[in-house]
C-alpha positions in Angstrom: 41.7 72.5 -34.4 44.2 74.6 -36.2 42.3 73.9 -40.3 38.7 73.9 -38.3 38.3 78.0 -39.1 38.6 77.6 -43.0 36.7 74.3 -43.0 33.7 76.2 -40.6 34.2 79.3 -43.3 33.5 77.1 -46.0 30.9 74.8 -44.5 29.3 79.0 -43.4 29.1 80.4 -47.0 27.8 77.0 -48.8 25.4 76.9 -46.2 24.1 80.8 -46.3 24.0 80.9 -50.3 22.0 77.5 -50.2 19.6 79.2 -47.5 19.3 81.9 -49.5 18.7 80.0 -53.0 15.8 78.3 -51.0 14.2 80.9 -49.9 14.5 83.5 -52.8 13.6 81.1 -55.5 10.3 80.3 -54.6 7.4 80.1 -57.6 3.9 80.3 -56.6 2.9 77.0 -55.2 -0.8 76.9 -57.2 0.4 77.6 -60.4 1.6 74.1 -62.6 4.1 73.6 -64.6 2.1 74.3 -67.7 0.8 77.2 -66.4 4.1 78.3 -65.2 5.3 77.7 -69.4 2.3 79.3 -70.9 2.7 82.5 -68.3 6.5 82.9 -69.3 6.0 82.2 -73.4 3.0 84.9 -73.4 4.3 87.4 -70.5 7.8 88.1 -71.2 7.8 91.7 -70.1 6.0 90.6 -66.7 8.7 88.7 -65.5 11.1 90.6 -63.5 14.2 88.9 -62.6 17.3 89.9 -60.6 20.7 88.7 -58.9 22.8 89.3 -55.7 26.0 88.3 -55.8 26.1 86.2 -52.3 30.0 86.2 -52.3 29.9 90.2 -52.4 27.3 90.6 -49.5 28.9 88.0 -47.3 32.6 89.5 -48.0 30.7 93.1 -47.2 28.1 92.8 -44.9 29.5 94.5 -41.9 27.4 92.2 -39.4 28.7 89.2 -41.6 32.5 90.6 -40.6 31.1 91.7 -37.1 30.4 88.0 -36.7 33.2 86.6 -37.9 35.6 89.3 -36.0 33.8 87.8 -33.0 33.9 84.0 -34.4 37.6 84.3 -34.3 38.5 85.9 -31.0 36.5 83.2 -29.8 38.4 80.5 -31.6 41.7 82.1 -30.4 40.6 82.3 -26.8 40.2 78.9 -27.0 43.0 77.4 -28.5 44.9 79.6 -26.6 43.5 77.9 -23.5 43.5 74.7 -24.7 47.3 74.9 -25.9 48.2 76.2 -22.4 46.5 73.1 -20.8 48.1 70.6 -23.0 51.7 71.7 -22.2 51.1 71.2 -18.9 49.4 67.9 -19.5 52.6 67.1 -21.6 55.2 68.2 -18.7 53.1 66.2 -16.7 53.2 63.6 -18.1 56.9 63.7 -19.0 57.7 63.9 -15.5 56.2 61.1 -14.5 57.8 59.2 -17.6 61.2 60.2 -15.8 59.9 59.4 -12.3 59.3 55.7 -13.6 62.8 55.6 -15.5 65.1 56.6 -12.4 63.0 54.5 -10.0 61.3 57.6 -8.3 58.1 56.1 -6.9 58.5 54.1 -3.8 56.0 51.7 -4.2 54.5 49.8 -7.1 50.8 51.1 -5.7 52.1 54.7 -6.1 53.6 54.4 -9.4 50.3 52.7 -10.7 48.4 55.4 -8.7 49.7 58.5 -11.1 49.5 56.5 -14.5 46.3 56.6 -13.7 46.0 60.4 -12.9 47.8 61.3 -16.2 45.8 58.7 -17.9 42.7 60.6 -17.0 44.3 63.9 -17.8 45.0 62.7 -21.3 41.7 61.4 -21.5 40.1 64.9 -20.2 41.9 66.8 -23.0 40.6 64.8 -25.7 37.3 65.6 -24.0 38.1 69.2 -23.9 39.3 69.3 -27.5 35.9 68.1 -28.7 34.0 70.4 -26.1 35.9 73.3 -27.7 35.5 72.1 -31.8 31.7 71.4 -30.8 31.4 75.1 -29.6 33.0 76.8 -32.2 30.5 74.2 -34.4 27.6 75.5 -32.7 28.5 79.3 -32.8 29.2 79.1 -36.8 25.8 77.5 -37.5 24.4 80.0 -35.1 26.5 83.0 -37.5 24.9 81.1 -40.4 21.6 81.2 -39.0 21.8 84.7 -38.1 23.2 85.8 -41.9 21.3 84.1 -43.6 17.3 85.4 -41.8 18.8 89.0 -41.8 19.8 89.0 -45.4 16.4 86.5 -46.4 14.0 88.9 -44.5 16.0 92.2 -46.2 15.4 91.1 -49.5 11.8 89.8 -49.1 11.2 94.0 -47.7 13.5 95.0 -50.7 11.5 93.4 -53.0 7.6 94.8 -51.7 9.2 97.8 -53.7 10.7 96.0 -56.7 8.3 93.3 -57.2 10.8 90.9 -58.6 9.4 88.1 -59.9 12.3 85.5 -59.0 15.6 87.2 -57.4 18.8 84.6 -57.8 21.6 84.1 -56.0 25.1 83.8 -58.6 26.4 81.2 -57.0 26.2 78.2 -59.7 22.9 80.0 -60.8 24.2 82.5 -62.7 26.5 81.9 -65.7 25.8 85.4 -67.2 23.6 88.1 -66.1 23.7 92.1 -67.4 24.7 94.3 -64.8 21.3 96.3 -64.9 19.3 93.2 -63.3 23.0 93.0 -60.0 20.8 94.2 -57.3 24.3 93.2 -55.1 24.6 96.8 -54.1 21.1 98.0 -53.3 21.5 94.7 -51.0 24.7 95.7 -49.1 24.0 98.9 -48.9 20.5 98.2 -47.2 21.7 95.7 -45.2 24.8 97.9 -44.1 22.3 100.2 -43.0 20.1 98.7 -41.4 22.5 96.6 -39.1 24.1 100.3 -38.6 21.1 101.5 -37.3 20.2 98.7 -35.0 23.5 99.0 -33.5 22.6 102.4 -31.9 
């Protein structure tokens, strides 16, 4: 449980920028390639495009860190529970280990009686650690969701304005871009606002 955070991180922002790669690059599904081709080679100065740097806006976005505050008070809750029920399971079960060494049990029945308890107990926490991992699985993708339709439905209303023709996300799209076509900051900042005001 203890490299799950980083892993769920990473598994978080390759899955948000991929969302967002899908739904921002999206050329207009009745045009063909050779229409696409002869549109771009004879309407250069039609074409708008732009960037948002993904890795900005998710490191920014104050409902992204929101999220994540919450993503981790979670995750501490429960290993903090879960650690506090393995050490008993584990003084448990090393009582029992010295029961059985000094002859403690008086009959064989009994003896064979509470292996079996901490057998089950043992059996219980491994069913516990994968309830907990599952949960904290299930609230990430539900962060991711949530990320990634706020920022997708921001920049579709950002771009009614704009009227980009493709808007790109940097990550492994970009290798170099001029800073007047970053649209990274009129992203945050709208996003930062908008979460601002819906928290009120």
């Amino acid at each position: 449980m203890k490299k799950l955070p980083l892993i769920l991180s990473i598994i978080a922002l390759v899955g948000v920028v991929a969302l967002l790669v899908l739904f921002l690059i999206k050329p207009a599904a009745n045009q063909s390639k050779g229409d696409v081709a002869e549109i771009t080679a004879t309407n250069h100065s039609d074409l708008k495009i732009a960037y948002v740097q993904t890795d900005s806006v998710l490191v920014n976005y104050q409902m992204a860190l929101d999220l994540h505050a919450d993503f981790v008070n979670r995750q501490q809750q429960y290993t903090s529970d879960f650690a506090a029920k393995q050490k008993d399971f584990e003084k448990q079960a090393v009582a029992f280990q010295e029961k059985v060494q000094r002859g403690g049990f008086l009959t064989e029945d009994r003896a064979i009686r509470e292996r079996d308890r901490i057998l089950a107990l043992e059996e219980d926490m491994k069913q516990l650690d994968y309830e907990l991992t599952s949960k904290l699985g299930e609230m990430e993708a539900s962060i991711n969701r949530q990320l990634t339709d706020s920022i997708v439905n921001y920049v579709k209303v950002y771009n009614q304005k704009h009227n980009y023709s493709y808007i790109f996300s940097n990550n492994g799209n970009i290798i170099i871009g001029k800073q007047q076509y970053n649209i990274t900051k009129d992203i945050l900042d709208g996003l930062n606002a908008r979460y601002t005001a819906s928290k009120k």
